[in-house]
C-alpha positions in Angstrom: 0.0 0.0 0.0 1.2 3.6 -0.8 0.6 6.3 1.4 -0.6 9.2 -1.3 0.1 11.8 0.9 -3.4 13.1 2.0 -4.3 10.2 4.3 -5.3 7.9 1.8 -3.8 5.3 0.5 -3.8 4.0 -3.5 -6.1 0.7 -2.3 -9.0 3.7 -1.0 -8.2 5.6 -4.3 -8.8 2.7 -6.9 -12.1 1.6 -4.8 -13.6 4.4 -2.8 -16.4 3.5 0.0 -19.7 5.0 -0.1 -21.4 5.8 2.6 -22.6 2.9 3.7 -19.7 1.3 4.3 -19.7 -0.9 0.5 -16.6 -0.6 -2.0 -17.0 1.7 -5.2 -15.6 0.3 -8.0 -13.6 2.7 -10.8 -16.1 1.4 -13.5 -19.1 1.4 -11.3 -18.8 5.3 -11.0 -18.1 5.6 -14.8 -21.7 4.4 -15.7 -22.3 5.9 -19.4 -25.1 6.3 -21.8 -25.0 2.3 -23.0 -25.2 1.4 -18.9 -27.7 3.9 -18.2 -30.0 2.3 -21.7 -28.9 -1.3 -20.2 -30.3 -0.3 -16.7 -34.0 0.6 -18.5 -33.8 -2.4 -20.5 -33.0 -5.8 -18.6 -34.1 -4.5 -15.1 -36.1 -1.3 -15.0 -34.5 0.3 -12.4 -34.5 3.5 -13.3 -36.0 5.8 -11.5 -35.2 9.0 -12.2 -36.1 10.9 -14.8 -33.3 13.0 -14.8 -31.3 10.2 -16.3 -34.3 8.2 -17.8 -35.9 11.3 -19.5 -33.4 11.1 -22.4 -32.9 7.3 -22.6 -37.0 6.9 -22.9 -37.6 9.4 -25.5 -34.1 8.9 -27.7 -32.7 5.4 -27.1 -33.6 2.9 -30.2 -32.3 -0.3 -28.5 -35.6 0.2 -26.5 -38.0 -2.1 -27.9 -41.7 -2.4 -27.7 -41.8 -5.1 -25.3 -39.5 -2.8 -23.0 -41.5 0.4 -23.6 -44.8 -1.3 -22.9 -43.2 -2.6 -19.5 -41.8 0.6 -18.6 -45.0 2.4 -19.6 -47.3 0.3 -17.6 -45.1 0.4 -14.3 -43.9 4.3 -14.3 -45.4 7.2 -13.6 -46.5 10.8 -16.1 -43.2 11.9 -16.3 -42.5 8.6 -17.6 -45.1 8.5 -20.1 -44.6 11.8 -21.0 -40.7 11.1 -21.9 -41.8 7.9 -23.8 -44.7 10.4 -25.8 -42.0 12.3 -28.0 -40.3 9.5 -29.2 -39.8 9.7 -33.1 -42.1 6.1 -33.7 -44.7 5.0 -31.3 -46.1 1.8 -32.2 -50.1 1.0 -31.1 -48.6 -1.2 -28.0 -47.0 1.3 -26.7 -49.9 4.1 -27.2 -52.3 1.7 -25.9 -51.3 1.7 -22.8 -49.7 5.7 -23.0 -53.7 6.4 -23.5 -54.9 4.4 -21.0 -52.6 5.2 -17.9 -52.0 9.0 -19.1 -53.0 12.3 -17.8 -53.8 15.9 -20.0 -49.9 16.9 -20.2 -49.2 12.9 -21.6 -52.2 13.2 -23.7 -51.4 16.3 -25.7 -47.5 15.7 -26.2 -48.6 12.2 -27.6 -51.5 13.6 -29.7 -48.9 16.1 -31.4 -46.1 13.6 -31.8 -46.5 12.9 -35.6 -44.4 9.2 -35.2 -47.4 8.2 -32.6 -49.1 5.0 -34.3 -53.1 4.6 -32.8 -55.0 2.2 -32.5 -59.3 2.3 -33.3 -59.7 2.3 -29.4 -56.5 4.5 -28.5 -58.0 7.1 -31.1 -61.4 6.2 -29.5 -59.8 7.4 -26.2 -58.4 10.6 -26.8 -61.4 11.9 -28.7 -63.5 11.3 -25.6 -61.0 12.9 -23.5 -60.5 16.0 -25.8 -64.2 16.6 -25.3 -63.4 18.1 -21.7 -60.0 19.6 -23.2 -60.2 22.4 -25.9 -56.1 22.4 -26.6 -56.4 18.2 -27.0 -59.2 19.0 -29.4 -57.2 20.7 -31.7 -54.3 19.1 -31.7 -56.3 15.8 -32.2 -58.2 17.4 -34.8 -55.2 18.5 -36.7 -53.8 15.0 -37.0 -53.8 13.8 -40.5 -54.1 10.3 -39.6 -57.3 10.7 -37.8 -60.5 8.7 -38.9 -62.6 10.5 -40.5 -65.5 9.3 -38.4 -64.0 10.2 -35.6 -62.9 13.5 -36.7 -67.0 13.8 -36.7 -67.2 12.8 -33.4 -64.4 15.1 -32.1 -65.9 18.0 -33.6 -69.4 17.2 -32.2 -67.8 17.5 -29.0 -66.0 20.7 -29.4 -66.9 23.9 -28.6 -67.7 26.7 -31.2 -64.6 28.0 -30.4 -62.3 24.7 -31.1 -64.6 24.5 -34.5 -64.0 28.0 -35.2 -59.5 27.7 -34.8 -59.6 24.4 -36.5 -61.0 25.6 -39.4 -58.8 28.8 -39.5 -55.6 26.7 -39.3 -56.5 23.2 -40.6 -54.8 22.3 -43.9 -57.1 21.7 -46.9 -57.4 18.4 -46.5 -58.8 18.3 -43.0 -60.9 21.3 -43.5 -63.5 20.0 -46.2 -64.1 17.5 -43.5 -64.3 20.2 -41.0 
């Protein structure tokens, strides 16, 4: 052992203790982006969003099985991290739509790559009814059934109607 001058020696440099006593390893406390996506994917254990945020919306080694899992366990930020990735897939917006709350809702509804299912689609249009921003950004989707583009707008106030129309491409606003 080497005495390093300050008290410690090279043993306590090369593996630190925490504060509870247990050995840090040099390569345990140089965790990178690969460990942090490897952490999400085989065990779930991250928790904060801090470092999941990122991973959840960005990372393409996270596969729908994974997102599904992670979706139906976590909490809004969570969801709301896994609503602006570039392609959701209907498992994943399934469940998105059925655990999420308003903030979830509208980031997924305006997240182009966001795949839907009949009932997922089904879900958001009922909940836009009580939601005038969900309305429109619902409305504006080009991917929306028509029939439920009629439903939407049944449910939306004169107001919705009226800003729809204003800024709705041609398309969307003959069936408007």
């Amino acid at each position: 052992m080497l005495d390093l001058g300050d008290g410690r020696s090279d043993e306590e440099v090369q593996h630190p203790v925490r504060g509870d006593g247990d050995v840090v390893d040099l390569g345990e406390r140089r965790i990178g982006r690969r460990a942090a996506v490897d952490a999400v994917r085989v065990g779930l254990r991250i928790a904060e969003l801090a470092v999941a945020g990122d991973v959840l919306t960005h990372s393409s080694r996270l596969g729908t099985e994974t997102l599904v899992q992670i979706a139906s366990n976590k909490g809004q930020e969570h969801l709301l991290a896994i609503s602006g990735r570039a392609n959701l897939p209907t498992a994943v917006t399934d469940v998105i739509v059925d655990r999420g709350e308003s903030p979830v809702f509208r980031k997924l509804a305006n997240n182009a790559g966001a795949h839907f299912s009949d009932m997922g689609y089904s879900t958001i249009v009922a909940r836009a009814g009580a939601d005038d921003d969900l309305s429109e950004i619902v409305g504006l989707r080009a991917d929306l059934p028509p029939h439920l583009l009629r439903a939407l707008l049944r449910r939306a106030t004169e107001a919705v109607r009226a800003r729809l129309l204003h800024i709705a491409p041609p398309a969307i606003r003959e069936d408007i």
